[in-house]
C-alpha positions as CSV (number, residue, x, y, z in Angstrom):
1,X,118.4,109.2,101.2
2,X,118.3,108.5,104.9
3,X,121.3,107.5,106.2
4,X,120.6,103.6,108.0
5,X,123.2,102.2,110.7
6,X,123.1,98.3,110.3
7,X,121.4,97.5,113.4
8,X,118.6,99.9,112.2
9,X,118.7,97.8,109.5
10,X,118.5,94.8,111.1
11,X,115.2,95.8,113.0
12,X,114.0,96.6,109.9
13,X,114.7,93.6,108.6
14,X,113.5,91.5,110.9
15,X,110.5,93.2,111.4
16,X,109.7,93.0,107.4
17,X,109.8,89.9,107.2
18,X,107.7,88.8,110.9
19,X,105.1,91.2,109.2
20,X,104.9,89.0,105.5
21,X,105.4,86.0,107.7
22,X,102.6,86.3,109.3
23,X,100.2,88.2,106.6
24,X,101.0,84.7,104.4
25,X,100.2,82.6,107.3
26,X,97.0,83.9,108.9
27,X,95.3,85.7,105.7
28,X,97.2,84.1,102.7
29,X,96.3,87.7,101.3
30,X,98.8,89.2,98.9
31,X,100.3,92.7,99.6
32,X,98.0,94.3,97.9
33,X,94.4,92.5,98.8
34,X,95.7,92.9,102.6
35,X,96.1,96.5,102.5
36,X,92.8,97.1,100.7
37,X,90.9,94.9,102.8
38,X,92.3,96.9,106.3
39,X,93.1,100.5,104.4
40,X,96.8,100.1,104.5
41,X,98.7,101.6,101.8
42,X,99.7,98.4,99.8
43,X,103.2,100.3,98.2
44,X,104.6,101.2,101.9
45,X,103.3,97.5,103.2
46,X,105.2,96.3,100.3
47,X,108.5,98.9,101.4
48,X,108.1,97.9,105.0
49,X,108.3,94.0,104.2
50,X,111.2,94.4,101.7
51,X,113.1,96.2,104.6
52,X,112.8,100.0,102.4
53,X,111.5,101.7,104.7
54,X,110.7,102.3,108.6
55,X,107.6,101.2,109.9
56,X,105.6,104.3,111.1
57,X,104.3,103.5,115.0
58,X,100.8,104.0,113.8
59,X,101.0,101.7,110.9
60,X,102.3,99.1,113.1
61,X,99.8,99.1,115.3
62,X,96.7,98.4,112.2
63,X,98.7,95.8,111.1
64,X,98.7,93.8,114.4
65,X,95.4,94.9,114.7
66,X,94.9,93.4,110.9
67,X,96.2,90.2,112.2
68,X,93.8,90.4,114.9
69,X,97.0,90.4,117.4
70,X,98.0,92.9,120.3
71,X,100.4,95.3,119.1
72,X,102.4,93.8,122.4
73,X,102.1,90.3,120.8
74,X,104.1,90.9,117.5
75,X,107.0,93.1,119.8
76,X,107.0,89.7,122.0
77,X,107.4,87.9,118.7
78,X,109.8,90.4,117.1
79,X,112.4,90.3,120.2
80,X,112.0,86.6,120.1
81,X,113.5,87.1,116.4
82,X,116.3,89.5,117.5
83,X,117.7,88.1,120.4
84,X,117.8,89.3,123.8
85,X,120.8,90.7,123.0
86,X,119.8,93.0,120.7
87,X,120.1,96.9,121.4
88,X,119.6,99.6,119.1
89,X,122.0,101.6,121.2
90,X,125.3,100.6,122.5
91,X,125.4,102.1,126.2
């Protein structure tokens, strides 16, 4: 198992759930009829909502795309969720 530091987590977190957020709110799509409809696999969508797994970069980016957003846009709306004082790494 790979090992997860709770900020990691955290992002993870956060970023699951701006993802179902807003596949419930602009598609009303489940999981599944999502990823079939934009070739996503529905079992890692499913792992990246419930926080399971990272979100690879390219995945990411279809999913915004899915949601007709800028990949830009959902980062904007993901460090809106964090905080500004959010860091990954403590300099």
């Amino acid at each position: 198992m790979q090992y997860v530091d709770d900020k990691t987590l955290q992002l993870r977190k956060k970023l699951g759930d701006l993802i179902k957020k807003i596949r419930e709110k602009q598609t009303g799509n489940s999981i599944n009829r999502f990823a079939n409809e934009y070739g996503l696999n529905d079992s890692n969508l499913g792992k990246i909502e419930k926080a399971q797994i990272d979100c690879k970069f390219v995945t990411f980016w279809k999913i915004a795309e899915a949601y007709g957003l800028k990949p830009s846009e959902v980062v904007k709306m993901l460090e809106e969720e964090l905080g500004e004082d959010f860091t990954l790494i403590d300099l």
